[in-house]
C-alpha positions in Angstrom: 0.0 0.0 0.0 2.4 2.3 0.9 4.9 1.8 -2.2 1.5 2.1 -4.2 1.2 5.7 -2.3 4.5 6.4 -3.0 4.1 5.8 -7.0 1.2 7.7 -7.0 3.6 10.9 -5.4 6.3 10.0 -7.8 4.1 10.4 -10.3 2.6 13.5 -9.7 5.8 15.3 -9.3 6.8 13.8 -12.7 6.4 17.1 -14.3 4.9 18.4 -17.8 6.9 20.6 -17.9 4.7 23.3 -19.8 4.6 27.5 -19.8 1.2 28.5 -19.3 2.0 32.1 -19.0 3.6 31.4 -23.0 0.9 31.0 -25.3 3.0 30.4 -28.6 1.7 27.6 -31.2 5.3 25.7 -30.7 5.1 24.8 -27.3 6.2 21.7 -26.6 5.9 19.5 -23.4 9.3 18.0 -21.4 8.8 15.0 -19.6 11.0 14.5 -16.2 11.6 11.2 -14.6 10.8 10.5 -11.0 13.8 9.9 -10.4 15.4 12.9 -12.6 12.5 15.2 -10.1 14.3 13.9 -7.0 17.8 14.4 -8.4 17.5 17.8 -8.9 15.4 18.7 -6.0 18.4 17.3 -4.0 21.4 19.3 -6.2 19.2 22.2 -5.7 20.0 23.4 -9.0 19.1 22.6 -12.4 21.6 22.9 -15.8 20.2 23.8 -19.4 21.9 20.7 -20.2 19.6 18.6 -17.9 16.9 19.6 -20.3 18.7 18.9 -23.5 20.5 21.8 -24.6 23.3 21.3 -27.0 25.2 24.6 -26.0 27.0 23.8 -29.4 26.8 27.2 -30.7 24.3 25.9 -33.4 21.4 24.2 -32.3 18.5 26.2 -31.5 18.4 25.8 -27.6 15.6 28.2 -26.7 13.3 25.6 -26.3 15.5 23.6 -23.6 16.4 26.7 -21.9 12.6 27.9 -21.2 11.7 24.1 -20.3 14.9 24.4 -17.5 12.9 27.6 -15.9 9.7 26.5 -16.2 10.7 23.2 -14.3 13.0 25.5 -12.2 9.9 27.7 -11.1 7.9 25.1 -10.1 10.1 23.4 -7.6 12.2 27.0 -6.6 15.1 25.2 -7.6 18.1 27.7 -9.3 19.3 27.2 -12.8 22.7 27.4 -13.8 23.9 27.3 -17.5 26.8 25.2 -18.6 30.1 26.0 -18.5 31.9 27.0 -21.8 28.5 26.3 -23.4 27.6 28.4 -26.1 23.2 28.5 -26.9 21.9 29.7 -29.8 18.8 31.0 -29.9 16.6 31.7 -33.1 14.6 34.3 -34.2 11.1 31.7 -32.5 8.8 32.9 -30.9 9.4 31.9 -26.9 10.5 33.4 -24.0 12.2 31.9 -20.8 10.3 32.9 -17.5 12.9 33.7 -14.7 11.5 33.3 -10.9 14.5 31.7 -9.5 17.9 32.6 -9.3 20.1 32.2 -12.4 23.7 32.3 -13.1 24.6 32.4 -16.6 28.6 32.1 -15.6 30.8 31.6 -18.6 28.4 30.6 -21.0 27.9 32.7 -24.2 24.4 33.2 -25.4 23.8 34.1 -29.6 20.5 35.6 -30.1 20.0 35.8 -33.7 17.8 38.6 -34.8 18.3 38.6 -38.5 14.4 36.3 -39.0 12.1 36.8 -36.1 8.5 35.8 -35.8 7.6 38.1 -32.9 10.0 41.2 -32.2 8.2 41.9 -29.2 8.5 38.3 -27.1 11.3 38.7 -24.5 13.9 35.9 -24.8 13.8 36.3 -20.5 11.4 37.6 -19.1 11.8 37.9 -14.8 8.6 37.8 -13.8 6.8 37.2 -10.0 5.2 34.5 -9.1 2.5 37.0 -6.8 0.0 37.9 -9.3 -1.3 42.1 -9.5 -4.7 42.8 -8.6 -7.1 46.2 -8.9 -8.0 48.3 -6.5 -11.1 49.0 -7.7 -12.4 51.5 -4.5 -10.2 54.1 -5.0 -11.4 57.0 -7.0 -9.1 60.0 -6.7 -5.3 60.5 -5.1 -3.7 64.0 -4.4 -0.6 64.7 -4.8 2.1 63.9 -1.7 -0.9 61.9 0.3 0.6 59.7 2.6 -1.9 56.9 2.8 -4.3 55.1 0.5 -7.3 53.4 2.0 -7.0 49.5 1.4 -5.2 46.9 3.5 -3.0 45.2 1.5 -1.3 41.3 1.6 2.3 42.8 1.5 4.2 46.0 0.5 3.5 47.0 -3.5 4.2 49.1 -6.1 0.9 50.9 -7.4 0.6 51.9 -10.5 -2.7 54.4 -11.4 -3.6 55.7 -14.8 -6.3 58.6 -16.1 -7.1 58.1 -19.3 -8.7 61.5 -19.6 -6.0 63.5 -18.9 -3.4 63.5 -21.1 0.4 64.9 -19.8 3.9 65.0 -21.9 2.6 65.8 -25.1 5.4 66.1 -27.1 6.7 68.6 -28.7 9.0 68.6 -32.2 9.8 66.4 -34.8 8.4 63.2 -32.9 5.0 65.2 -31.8 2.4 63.2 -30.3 -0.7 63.8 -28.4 0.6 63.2 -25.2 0.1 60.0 -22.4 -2.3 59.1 -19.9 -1.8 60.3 -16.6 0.3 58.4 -15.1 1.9 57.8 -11.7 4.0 54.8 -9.5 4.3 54.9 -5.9 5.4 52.3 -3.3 3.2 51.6 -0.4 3.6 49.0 2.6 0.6 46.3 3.9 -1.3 49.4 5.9 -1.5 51.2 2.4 1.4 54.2 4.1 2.5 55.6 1.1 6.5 55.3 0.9 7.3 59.5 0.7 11.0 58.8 -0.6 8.7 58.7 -3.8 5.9 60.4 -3.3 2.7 60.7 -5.5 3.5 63.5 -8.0 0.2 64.4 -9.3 -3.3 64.8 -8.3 -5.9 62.6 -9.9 -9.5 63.7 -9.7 -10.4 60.9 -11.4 -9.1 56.8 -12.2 -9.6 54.6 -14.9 -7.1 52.2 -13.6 -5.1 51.6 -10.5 -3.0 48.2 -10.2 -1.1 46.6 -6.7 2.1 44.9 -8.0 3.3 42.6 -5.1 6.7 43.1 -4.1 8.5 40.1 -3.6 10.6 39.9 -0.2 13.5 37.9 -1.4 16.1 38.9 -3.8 16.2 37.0 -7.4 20.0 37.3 -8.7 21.1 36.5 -12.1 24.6 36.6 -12.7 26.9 36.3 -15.8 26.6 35.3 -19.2 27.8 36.7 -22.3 25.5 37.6 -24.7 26.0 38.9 -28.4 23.1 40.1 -30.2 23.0 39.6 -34.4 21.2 42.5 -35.4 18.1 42.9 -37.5 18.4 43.6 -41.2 14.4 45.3 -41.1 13.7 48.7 -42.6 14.7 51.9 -40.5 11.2 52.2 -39.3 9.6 52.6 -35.2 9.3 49.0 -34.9 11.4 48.1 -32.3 12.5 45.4 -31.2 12.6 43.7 -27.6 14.6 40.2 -28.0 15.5 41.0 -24.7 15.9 40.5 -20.8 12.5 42.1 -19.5 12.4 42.8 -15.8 8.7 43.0 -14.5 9.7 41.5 -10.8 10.8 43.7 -8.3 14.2 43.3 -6.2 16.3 41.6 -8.5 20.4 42.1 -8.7 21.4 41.8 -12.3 25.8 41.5 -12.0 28.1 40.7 -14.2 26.3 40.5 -17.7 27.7 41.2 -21.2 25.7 42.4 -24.1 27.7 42.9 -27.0 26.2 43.6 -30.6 27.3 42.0 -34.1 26.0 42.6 -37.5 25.1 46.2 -37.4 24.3 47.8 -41.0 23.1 50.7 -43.0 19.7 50.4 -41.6 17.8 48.5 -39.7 15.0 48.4 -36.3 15.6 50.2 -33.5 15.9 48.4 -30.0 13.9 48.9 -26.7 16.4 48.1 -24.3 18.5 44.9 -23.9 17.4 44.7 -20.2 14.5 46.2 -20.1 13.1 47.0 -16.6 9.3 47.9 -16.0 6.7 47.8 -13.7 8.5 46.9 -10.8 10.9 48.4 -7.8 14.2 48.2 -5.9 16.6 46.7 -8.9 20.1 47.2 -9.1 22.4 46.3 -12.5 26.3 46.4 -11.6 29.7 45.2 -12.7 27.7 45.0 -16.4 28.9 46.1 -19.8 26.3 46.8 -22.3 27.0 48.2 -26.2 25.0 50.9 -27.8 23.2 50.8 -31.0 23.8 52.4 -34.4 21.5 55.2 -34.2 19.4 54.9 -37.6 17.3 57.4 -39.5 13.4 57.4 -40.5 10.5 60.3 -41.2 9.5 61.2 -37.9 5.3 62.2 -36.5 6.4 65.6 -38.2 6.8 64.2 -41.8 10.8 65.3 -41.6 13.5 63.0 -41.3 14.1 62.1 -37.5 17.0 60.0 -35.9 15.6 57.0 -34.0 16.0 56.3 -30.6 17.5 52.9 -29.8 18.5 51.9 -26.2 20.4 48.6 -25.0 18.8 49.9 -21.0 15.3 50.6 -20.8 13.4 51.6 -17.7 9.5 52.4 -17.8 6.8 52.4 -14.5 10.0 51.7 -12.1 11.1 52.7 -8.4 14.6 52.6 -6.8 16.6 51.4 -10.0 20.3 51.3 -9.6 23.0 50.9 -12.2 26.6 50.6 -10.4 29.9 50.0 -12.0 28.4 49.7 -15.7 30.2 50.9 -18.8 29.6 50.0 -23.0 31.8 47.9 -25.5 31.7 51.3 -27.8 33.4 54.6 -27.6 30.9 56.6 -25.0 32.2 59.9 -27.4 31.3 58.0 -30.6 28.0 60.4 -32.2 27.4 57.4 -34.9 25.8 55.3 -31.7 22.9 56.1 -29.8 22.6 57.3 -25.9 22.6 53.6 -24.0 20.0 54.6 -22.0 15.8 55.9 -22.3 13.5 56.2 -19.4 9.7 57.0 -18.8 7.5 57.4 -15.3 10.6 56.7 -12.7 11.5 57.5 -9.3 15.1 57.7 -7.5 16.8 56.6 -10.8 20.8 56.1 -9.9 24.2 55.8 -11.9 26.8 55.4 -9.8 30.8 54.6 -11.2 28.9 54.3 -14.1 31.1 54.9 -17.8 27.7 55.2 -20.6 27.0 57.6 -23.5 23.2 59.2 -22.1 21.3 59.5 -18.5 18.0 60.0 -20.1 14.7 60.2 -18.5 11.9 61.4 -21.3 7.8 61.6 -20.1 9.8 62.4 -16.2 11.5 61.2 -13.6 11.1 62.2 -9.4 14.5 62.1 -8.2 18.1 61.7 -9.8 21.7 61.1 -8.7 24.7 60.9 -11.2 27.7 60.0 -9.1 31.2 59.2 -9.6 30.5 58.8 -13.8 31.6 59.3 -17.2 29.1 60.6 -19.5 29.6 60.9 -23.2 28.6 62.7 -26.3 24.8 62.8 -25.5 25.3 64.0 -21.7 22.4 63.6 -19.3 19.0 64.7 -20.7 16.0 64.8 -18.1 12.5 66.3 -17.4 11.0 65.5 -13.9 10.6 66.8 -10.3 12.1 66.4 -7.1 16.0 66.4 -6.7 18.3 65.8 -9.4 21.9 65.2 -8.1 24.9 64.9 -10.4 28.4 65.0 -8.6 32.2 63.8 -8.6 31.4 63.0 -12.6 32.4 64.0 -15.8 30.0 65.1 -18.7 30.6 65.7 -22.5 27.3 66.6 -23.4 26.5 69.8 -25.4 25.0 71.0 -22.2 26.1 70.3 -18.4 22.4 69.2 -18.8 19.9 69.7 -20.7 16.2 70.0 -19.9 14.3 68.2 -22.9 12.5 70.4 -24.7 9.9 68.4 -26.6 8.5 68.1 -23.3 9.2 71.2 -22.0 12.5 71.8 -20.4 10.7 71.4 -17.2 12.0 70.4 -13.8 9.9 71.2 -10.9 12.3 70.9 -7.8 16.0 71.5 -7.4 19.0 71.0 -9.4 22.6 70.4 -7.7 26.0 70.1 -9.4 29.2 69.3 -6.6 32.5 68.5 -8.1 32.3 67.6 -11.3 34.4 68.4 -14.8 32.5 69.5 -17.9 33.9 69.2 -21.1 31.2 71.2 -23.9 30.2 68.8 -26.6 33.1 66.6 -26.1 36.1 69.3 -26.6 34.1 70.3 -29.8 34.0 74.1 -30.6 30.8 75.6 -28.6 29.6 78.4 -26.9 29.2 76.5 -23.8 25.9 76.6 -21.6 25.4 74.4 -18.2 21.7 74.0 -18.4 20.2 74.2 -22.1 16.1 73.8 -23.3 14.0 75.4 -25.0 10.6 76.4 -24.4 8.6 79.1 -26.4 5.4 79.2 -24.4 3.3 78.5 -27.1 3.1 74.7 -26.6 0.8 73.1 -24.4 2.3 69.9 -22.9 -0.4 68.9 -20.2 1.4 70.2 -17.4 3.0 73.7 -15.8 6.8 73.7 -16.9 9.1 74.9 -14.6 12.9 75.8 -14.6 14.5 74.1 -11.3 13.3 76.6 -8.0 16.9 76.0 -6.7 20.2 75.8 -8.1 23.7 74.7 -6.5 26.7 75.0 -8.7 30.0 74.1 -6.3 33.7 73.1 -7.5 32.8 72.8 -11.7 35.7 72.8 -13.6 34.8 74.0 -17.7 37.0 72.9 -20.0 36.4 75.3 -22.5 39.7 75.8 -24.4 37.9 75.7 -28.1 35.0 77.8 -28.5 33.8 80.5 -31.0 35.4 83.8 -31.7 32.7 85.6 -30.2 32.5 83.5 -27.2 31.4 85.7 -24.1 32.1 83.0 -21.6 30.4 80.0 -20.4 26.3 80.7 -19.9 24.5 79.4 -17.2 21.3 79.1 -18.9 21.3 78.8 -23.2 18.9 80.6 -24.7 15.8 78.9 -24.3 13.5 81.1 -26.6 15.1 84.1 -29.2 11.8 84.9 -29.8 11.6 86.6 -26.4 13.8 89.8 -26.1 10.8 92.3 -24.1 7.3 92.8 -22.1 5.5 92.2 -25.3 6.3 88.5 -26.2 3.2 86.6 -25.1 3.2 83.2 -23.4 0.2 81.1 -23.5 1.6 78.7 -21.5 3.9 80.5 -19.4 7.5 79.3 -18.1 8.0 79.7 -14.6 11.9 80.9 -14.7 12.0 82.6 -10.6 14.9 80.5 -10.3 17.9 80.8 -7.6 21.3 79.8 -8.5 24.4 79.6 -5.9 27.7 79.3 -7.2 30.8 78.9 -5.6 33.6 77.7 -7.4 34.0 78.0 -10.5 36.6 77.5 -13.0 37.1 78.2 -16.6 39.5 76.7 -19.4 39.2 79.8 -20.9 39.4 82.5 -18.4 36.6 83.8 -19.1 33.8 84.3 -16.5 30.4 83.1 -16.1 27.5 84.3 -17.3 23.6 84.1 -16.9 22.6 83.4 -20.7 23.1 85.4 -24.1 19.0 86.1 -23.7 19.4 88.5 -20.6 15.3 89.4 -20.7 14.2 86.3 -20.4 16.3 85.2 -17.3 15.5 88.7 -15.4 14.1 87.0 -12.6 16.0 84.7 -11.5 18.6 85.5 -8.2 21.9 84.5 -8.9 24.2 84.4 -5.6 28.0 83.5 -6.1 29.0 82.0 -2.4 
């Protein structure tokens, strides 16, 4: 009786091994032995190789690496990939679901992009095994409230939508109509609102709000060397995400290589090689990552537009850290794009980081640049709160410039501490610290704002080349030509009652600093050198 008990567990733990979260038409089912079940329950670990990967470098593998993590998932066991194995993975359409922790090591990873059946199926996706719910009760939120009403099962990250208000409507060659109000904020099992990043908006009225369950534990996946063979498609907004998609939160990402091969005169533009949204508290470090050939198309305007095209990605995400993380490719090198694009973040961090861009488009709340190397595209930001860049150097055109297809606006404070800026990369500029542009005319769904505060301490300008009629470094570019007097008329006026502090200084040049070549437009704001 009981060894007819026991067959009867054995047998139920003999897994089919299936993805229900894939729904692809060439699925296919993995049979594990009893006895393989028990094996690798007691190792604790399972290899791609258990699940008949070749790791050869030619055989399509994807199919035993998602059947390793599905199997992996169900019995929490980690996965480890084989050492000195090389996977290749085709251009079919499946994706690998990560819940467990997974070290890629050694192994080297092809994903071949050049005939794909699904550019928008992850290769990994990270995902949580706690499934989001709506919170269906909750019909308005104002900005900085400290509590929501519901009791929750754990801390999440809520995410709460509008749909008939729309914010960041852009501006310029890629015009749109703008986004749904949108807004992420972290609160803990009582529903207290976590105010290191706060709600940011007021919303008299929801048409979606969503609990993501934040998972307790940390998932780590570590190593691997992956190369990329680009896609040969026309130079066209269809991007492509053959990618590692994030969507759990508190995962360490370390060690990883993304290198890219095949790159030609056109092609798709990419979303992100790890691609993090919809979740909180995720730290990439000790990576290296490759930017992308930065291709041409006809933009929203009808006029010909480069493409954005990203190997980082970060959308709807709290707390995301990227420490220690550099690119393959020259950071000063215009032919590639910035490495990074961001949209609806909080407390975004590079820290001994060595990367082209810090971008952060439709806003981020809170910013630090520490201890980095920024290249020819600088760090580009709209948002609110406190944006920090210190002990860094930046080759941007600007120190930093305030987008201005969505409005040059940054509603908080600004601070700059011991840093070295080299204008446009040592290229011949009239050099300005904080550049933008906004005419007044536009309307992009919200107030813009220059930063109310500004702290400029121990800057170094390296401005040796620049223009014979050079006046000296500017603190603010000219941000509208058009206004010169009292009778320019804003429609959507820029608030501009800045304060700036100085102290410190230092030209290249020897020449001294000055508020902006567009004196009028600047009148109001206090400038006090310390």
């Amino acid at each position: 009786m009981m060894k007819c008990i026991l067959s009867i567990f054995l047998f139920l733990n003999c897994v089919l091994v299936t993805q229900a979260q894939q729904k692809v038409s060439n699925e296919n089912n993995v049979v594990v032995s009893p006895k393989d079940v028990l094996k690798f329950k007691a190792a604790k670990t399972v290899h791609y190789s258990d699940f008949g990967a070749k790791g050869d470098g030619k055989t399509d593998d994807m199919d035993a690496i998602a059947a390793t993590h599905a199997f992996a998932n169900i019995h929490s066991l980690s996965v480890k990939a084989d050492a000195g194995a090389t996977y290749y993975i085709s251009g079919k359409e499946r994706t690998a679901f990560i819940q467990t922790d997974t070290d890629f090591g050694t192994a080297a990873f092809i994903i071949d992009d050049t005939d794909v059946k699904n550019r928008n199926a992850p290769v990994f996706t990270v995902s949580s095994s706690m499934k989001p719910f709506k919170l269906k009760t909750i019909s308005s939120l104002k900005k900085n409230q400290e509590k929501i009403d519901w009791d929750l099962p754990t801390s999440c990250l809520i995410t709460v939508t509008n749909s008939n208000v729309k914010q960041y409507i852009r501006f310029g060659l890629n015009q749109n109509n703008g986004s749904s109000q949108t807004d992420i904020f972290l609160v803990d099992k009582n529903g207290n609102v976590d105010m290191r990043a706060p709600i940011i908006w007021d919303f008299n009225q929801i048409t979606d709000i969503t609990a993501l369950p934040i998972d307790v534990g940390q998932l780590k996946i570590t190593g691997g060397i992956f190369t990329t063979i680009a896609n040969k498609d026309e130079s066209n907004y269809t991007y492509y995400n053959r990618n590692i998609t994030i969507k759990r939160s508190n995962v360490l990402v370390e060690g990883l290589q993304h290198h890219i091969q095949g790159e030609g005169d056109h092609g798709a533009p990419y979303g992100g090689f790890i691609n993090i949204a919809e979740c909180a508290n995720v730290t990439v470090k000790n990576t290296i990552l490759t930017g992308h050939f930065a291709y041409s198309t006809i933009g929203a305007a009808g006029k010909p537009v480069t493409m954005g095209t990203y190997d980082l990605s970060v959308n709807r995400a709290v707390n995301i850290s990227f420490i220690n993380c550099s690119q393959t490719n020259d950071i000063n090198d215009s032919k590639y794009w910035g490495i990074l694009g961001s949209n609806f973040c909080k407390n975004l961090l590079y820290d001994s980081c060595t990367l082209s861009r810090f971008d952060a488009h439709q806003g981020v709340a809170n910013a630090t640049i520490r201890n980095s190397n920024l290249g020819h595209m600088g760090i580009n930001a709209i948002g609110s709160g406190l944006l920090t860049i210190e002990n860094s150097t930046i080759r941007g055109r600007n120190f930093v410039s305030l987008r201005p297809d969505y409005g040059s606006t940054w509603q908080g404070e600004l601070v700059i501490r011991n840093c070295v800026f080299v204008p446009a990369g040592g290229k011949s500029i009239s050099a300005s610290l904080i550049g933008g542009s906004n005419s007044g005319q536009h309307d992009f769904g919200y107030t813009c704002y220059l930063p109310e505060k500004i702290t400029i301490e121990n800057l170094r300008i390296e401005d040796t080349k620049h223009p014979d009629n050079y006046q000296g470094p500017a603190i603010f570019a000219n941000f509208n030509q058009e206004m010169t007097g009292t009778n320019y008329d804003e429609k959507f006026p820029y608030v501009r009652n800045s304060k700036v502090i100085l102290k410190n200084i230092t030209t290249a040049s020897g020449k001294a600093l000055i508020i902006s070549n567009n004196l009028f437009m600047f009148k109001d704001v206090k400038v006090k050198i310390n």
